[in-house]
C-alpha positions as CSV (number, residue, x, y, z in Angstrom):
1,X,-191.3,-261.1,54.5
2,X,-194.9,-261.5,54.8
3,X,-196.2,-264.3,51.9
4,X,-200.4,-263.1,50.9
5,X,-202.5,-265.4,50.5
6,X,-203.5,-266.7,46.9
7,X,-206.6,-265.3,46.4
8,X,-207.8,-265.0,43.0
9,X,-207.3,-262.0,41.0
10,X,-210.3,-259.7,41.4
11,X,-211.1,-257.1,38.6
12,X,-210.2,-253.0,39.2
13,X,-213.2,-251.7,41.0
14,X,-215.5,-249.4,39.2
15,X,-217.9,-246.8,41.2
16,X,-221.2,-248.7,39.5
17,X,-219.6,-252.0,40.9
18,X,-218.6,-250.4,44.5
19,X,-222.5,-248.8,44.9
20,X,-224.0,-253.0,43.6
21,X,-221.3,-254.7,46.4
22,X,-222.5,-252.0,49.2
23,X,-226.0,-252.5,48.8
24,X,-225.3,-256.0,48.8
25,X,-223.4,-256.8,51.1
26,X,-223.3,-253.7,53.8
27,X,-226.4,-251.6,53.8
28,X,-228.6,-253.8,53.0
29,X,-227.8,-256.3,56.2
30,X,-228.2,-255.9,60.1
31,X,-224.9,-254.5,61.1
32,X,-222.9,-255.4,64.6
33,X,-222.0,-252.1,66.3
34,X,-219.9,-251.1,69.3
35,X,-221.1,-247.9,71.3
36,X,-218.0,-246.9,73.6
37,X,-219.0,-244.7,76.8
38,X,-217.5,-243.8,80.2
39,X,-217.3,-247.0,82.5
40,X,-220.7,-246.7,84.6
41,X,-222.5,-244.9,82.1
42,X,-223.8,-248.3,80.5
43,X,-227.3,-247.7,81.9
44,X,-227.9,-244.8,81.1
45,X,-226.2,-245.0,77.1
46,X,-228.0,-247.7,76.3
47,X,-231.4,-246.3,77.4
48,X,-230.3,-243.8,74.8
49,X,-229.3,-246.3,72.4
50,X,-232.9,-247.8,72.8
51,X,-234.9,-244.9,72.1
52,X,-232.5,-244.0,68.9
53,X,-232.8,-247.1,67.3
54,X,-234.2,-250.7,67.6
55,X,-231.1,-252.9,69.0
56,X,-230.6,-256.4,69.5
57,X,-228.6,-259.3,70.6
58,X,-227.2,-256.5,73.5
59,X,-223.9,-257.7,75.0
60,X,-222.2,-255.0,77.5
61,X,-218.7,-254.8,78.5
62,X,-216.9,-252.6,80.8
63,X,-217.6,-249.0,79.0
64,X,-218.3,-250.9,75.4
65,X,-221.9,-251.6,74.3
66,X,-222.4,-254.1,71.6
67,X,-225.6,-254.8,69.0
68,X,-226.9,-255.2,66.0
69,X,-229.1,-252.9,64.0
70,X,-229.5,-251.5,60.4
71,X,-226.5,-250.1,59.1
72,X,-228.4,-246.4,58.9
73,X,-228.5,-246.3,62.4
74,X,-224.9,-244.7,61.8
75,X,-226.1,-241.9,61.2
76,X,-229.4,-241.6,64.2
77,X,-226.3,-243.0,66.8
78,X,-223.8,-240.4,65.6
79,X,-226.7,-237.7,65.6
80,X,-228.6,-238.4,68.7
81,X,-226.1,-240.1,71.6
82,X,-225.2,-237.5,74.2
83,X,-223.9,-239.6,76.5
84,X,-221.5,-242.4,73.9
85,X,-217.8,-241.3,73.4
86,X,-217.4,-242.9,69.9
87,X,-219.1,-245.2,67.8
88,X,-217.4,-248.3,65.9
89,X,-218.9,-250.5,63.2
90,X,-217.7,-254.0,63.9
91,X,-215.6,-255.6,60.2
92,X,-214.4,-259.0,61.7
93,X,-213.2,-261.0,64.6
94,X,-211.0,-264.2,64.4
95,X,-208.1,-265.5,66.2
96,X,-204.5,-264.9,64.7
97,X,-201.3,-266.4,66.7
98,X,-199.0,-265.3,63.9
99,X,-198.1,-262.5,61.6
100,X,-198.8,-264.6,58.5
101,X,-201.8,-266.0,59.4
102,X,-203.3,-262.5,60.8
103,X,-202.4,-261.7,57.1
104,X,-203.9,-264.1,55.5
105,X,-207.3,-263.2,57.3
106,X,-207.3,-260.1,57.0
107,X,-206.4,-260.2,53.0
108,X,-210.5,-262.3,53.3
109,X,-212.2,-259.6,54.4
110,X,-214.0,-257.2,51.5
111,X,-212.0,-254.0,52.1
112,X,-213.7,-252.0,49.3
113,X,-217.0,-251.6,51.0
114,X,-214.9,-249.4,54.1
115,X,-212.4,-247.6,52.3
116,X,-213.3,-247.4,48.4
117,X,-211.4,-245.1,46.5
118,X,-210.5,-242.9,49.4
119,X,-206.5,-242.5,48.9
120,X,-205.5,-242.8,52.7
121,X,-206.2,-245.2,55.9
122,X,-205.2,-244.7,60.0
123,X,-204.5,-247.1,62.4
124,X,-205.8,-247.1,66.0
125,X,-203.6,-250.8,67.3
126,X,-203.9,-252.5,70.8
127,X,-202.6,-255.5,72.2
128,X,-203.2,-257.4,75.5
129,X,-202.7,-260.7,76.5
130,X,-201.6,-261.5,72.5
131,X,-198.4,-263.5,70.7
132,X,-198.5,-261.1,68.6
133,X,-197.8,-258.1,71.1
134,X,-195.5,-255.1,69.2
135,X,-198.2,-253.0,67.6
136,X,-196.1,-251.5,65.4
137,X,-195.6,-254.6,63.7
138,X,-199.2,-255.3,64.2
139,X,-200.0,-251.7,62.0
140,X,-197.8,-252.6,59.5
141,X,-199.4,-256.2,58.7
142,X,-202.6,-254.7,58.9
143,X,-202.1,-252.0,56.5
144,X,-199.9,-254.3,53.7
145,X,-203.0,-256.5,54.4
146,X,-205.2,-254.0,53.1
147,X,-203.0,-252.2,50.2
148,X,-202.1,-255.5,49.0
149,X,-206.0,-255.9,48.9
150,X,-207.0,-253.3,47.8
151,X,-204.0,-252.6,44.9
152,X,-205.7,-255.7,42.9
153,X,-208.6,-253.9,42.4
154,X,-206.2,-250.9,41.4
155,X,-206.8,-248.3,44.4
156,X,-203.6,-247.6,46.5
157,X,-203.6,-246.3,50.0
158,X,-201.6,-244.6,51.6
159,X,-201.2,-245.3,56.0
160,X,-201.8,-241.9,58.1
161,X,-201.7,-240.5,61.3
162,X,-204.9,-239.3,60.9
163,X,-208.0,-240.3,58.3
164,X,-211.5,-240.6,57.8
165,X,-211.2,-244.1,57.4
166,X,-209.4,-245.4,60.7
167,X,-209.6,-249.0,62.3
168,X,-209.6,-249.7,65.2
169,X,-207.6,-252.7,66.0
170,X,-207.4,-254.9,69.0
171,X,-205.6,-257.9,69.8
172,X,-206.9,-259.6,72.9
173,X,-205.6,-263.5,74.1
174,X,-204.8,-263.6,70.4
175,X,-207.9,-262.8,68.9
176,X,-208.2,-260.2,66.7
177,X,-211.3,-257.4,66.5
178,X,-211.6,-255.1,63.5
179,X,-213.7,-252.0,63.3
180,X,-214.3,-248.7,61.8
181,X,-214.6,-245.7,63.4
182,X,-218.0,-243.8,62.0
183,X,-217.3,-240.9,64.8
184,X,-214.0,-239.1,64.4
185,X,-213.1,-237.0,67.2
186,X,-215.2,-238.0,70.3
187,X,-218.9,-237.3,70.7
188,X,-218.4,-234.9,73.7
189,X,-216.8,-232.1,71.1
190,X,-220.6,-230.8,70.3
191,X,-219.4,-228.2,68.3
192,X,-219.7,-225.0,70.7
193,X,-218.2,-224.4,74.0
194,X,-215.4,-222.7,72.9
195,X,-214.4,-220.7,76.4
196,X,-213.4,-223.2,79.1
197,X,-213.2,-222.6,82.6
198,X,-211.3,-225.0,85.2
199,X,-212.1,-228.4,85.8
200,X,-214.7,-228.3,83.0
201,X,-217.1,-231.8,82.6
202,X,-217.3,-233.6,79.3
203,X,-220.2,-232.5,77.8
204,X,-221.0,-236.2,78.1
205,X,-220.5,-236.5,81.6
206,X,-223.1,-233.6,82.1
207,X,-225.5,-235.2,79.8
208,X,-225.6,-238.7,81.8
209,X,-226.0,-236.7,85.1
210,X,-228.8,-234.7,83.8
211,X,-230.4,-237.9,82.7
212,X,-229.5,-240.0,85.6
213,X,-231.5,-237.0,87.6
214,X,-234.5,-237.0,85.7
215,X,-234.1,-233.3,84.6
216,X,-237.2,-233.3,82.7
217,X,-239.4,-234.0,85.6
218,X,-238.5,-230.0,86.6
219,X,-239.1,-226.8,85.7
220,X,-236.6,-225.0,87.2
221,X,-232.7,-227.0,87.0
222,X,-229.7,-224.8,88.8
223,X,-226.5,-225.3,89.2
224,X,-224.6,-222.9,91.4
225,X,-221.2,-224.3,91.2
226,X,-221.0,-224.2,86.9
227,X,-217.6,-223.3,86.1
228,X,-217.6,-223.6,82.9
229,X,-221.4,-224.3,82.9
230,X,-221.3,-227.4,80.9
231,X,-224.3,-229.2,83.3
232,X,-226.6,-226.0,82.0
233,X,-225.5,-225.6,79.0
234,X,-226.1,-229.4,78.0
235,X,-229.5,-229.3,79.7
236,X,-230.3,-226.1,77.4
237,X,-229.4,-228.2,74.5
238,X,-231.7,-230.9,76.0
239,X,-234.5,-228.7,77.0
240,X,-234.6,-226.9,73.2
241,X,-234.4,-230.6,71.5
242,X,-231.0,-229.9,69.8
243,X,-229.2,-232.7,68.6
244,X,-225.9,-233.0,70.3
245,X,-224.4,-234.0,66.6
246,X,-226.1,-231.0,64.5
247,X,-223.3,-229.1,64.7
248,X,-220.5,-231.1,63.8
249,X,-219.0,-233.5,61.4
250,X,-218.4,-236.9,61.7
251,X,-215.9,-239.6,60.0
252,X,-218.8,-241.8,58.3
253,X,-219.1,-238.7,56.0
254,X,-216.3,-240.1,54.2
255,X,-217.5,-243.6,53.5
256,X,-218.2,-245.2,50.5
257,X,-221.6,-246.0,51.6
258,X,-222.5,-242.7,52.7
259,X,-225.5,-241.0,51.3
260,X,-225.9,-237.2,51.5
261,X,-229.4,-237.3,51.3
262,X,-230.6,-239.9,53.9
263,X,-228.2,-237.7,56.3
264,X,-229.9,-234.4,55.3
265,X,-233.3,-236.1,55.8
266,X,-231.8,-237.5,59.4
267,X,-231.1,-234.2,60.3
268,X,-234.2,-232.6,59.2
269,X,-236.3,-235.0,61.2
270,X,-234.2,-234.7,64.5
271,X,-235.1,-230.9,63.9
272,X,-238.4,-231.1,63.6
273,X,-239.2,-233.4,66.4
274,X,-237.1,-231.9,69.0
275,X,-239.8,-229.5,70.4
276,X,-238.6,-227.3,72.9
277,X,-239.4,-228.0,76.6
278,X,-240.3,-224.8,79.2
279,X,-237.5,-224.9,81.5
280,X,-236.0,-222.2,84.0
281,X,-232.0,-222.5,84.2
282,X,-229.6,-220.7,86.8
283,X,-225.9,-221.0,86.8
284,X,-223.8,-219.0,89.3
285,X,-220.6,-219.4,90.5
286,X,-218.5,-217.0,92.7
287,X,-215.3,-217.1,89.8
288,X,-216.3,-213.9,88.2
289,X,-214.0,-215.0,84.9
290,X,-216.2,-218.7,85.0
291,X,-219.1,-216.2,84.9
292,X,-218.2,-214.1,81.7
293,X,-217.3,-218.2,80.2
294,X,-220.7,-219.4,80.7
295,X,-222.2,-216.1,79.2
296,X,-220.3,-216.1,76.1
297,X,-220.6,-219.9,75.9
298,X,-224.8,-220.0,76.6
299,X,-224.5,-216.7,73.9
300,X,-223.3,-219.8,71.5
301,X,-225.5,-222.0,72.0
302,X,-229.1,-220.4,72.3
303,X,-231.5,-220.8,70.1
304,X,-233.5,-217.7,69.2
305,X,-236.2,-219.5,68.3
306,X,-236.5,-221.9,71.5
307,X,-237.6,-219.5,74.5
308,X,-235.9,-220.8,77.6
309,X,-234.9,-217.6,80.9
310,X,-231.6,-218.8,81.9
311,X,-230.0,-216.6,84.1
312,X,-226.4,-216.5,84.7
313,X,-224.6,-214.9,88.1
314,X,-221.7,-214.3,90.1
315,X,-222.7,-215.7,93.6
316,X,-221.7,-217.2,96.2
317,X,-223.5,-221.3,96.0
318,X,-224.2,-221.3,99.4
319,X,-226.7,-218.0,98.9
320,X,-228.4,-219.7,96.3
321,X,-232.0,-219.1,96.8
322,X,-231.6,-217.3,99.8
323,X,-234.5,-215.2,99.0
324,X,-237.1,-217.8,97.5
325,X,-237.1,-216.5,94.5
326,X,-236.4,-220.1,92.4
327,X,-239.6,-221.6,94.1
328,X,-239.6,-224.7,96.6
329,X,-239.5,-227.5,93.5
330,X,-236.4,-227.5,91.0
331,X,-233.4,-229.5,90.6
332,X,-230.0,-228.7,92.3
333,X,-227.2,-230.6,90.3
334,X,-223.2,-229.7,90.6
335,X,-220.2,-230.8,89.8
336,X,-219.0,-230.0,93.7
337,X,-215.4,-229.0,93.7
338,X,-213.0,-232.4,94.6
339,X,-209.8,-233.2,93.8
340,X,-206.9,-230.2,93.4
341,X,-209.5,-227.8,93.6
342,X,-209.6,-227.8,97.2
343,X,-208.2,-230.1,100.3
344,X,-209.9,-232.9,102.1
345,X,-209.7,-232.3,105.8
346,X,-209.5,-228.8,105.8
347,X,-211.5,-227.4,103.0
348,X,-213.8,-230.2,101.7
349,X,-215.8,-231.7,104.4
350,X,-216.0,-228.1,105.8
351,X,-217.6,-226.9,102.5
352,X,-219.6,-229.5,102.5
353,X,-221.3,-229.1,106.0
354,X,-222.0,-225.7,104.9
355,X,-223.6,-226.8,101.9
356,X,-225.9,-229.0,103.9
357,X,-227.0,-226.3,106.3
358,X,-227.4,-224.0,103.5
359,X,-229.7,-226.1,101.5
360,X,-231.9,-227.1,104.6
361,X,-232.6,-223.6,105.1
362,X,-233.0,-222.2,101.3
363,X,-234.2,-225.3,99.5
364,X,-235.9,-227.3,101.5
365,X,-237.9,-229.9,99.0
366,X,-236.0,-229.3,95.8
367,X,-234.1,-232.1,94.8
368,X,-230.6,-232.6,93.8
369,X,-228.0,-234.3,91.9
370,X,-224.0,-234.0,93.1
371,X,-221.1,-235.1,91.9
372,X,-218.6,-235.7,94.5
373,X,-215.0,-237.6,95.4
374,X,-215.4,-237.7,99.0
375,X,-216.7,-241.1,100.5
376,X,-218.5,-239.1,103.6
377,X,-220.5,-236.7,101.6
378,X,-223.6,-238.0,103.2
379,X,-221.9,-238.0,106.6
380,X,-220.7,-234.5,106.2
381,X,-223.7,-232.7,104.5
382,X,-226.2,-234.4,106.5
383,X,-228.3,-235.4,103.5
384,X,-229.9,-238.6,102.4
385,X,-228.4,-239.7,99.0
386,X,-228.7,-242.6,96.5
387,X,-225.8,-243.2,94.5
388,X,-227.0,-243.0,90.9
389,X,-223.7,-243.4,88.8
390,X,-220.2,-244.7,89.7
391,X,-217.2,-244.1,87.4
392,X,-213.8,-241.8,87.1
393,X,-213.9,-237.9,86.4
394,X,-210.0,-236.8,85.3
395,X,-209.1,-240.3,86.6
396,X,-210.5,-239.7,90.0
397,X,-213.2,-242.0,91.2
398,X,-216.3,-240.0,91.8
399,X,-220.2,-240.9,92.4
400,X,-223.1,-239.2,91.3
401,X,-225.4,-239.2,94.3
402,X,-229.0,-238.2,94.2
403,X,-231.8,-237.5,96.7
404,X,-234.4,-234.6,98.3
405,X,-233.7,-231.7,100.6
406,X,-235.7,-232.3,103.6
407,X,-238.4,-229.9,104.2
């Protein structure tokens, strides 16, 4: 049986004394956060984390970005990232090569400032490369760790599936990294979107490709392959200055150290400076049931007070602009069917010399931005791309390729 440390006996916590040691010793002090996004989308998150809040001491690992900032940029991060999956707040990191000892370490750390009086705790456990490899076993230390802790100061917890207050912990070459989740369930559950279509893109995905394309450089952005319309949808919530996290909660909500009013007066700002841009938007798709999706879906989303013409129709993507009537200068950018959706040999490569000759004739100078699984895109469609993002869509490796439609 596990032996605690002997620590001396602190006194039962009292909500003056909680609010004194959070000030002192949390909110008050530069904070180490972790900022977890899709592997390849590191570019692209942290120029978002740079233009939320004022980082430093940057250190990037595959998918994970870590810094230090304030410890209200909890709230701007949660509020503003489009592209970040969750967000942890580093607690500690030490090296443990026993279940004792990880005990002993954890029973250091000041518990009360991340869980206060809040009756329950979760558990998310890994282990790599560790002694100490079972993480059931791992949980269970981890939790008596913090019970043990926290009962001396007469607050008992209670381990769950699921809480507010879950840590993260991970055991790698026997060195142990605590933190708390501030995000709950991930970033790319906006809120809306409640009508799927197949193969539908995070609505994190679509926000890095929009950004990785330059969206904002265009007045007219189309996508005739939406599905679901996630790509449009996201750059409608982009275009109107809507907040990706205005419509949702988040687990930080639940912390001692949160404060209802800085969080209202985040949220009012965000409002007020996210002025509406003037933006044309198409989606089409020839799925007439992806069709009625996207219209209930944009229905959801609009703002009646941001005026941006989208227009939303069942169509075949290789008619698009067939007519002229988009102009000679927008952005193309799909999510270009891969995968199940449609074969290799016979389906794919076939589509995709179509597409080419299509956009030659109907779009010549727009630009575009595709996402695609097939290594001869560029061969097949005869256009000149840059690849702009590398990572895995549904665990399929895919690139994001950009470029111009010759003219």
């Amino acid at each position: 049986m596990l032996q605690h440390c002997n620590t001396m006996e602190i006194k039962q916590l009292t909500q003056r004394g909680l609010e004194r040691r959070l000030k002192r010793r949390l909110t008050s002090r530069l904070q180490k956060f972790a900022v977890i996004t899709t592997p390849g989308f590191e570019p692209v998150t942290r120029e978002e984390i740079e233009s939320v809040v004022n980082p430093s001491g940057f250190r990037l690992e595959n998918g994970i970005l870590e810094f230090e900032a304030p410890f209200d940029a909890v709230y701007r991060l949660n509020l503003h990232l489009r592209t970040a999956s969750r967000i942890l707040l580093r607690i500690d990191s030490f090296t443990a090569r026993s279940y004792p000892e990880l005990f002993n370490k954890l029973h250091r750390i000041p518990w009360e400032l991340h869980t206060g009086f809040h009756p329950d705790i979760g558990f998310v456990v890994s282990s790599r490369s560790s002694r100490m490899h079972h993480t059931g076993t791992l949980c269970k230390t981890v939790f008596d760790a913090i019970n043990d802790y926290m009962v001396r100061m007469g607050v008992k917890k209670t381990c769950v599936k699921t809480s507010p207050h879950t840590v993260f912990v991970r055991m790698h070459e026997d060195r142990c990294t605590l933190s708390m989740d501030t995000t709950g369930p991930l970033l790319y559950k906006r809120g809306y979107r409640p009508n799927i279509a197949g193969a539908p893109l995070r609505e994190t995905t679509a926000a890095a490709l929009l950004i990785a394309s330059h969206w904002e450089r265009y007045e007219v952005i189309a996508d005739p392959c939406c599905g679901s319309g996630g790509i449009i949808i996201e750059a409608l919530r982009m275009a109107s200055g809507i907040p990706p996290g205005s419509r949702r909660d988040f687990a930080f909500t639940s912390w001692p150290a949160y404060s209802v009013p800085h969080w209202n007066h985040c949220r009012k700002i965000a409002l007020q400076e996210g002025t509406g841009r003037s933006v044309r938007l198409f989606a089409g798709d020839i799925n007439e049931k992806a069709i009625t999706s996207i219209e209930r879906n944009l229905s959801s989303v609009s703002d009646p007070e941001v005026a941006i013409h989208s227009e939303v129709r069942c169509a075949d993507c290789l008619e698009f602009n067939r007519d002229g009537a988009y102009g000679r200068n927008g952005l193309l950018i799909s999510n270009l069917p891969f995968g199940k959706r449609i074969s290799v040999d016979g389906g794919i490569r076939h589509f995709h010399r179509s597409l080419g000759v299509a956009l030659r004739k109907h779009c010549a100078g727009w630009s575009f931005g595709f996402l695609v699984a097939d290594p001869q895109f560029e061969r097949q469609s005869g256009l000149k791309c840059t690849t702009a993002l590398v990572f895995r869509n549904g665990g399929i490796p895919v690139r994001f390729v950009t470029g111009k439609i010759p003219g």
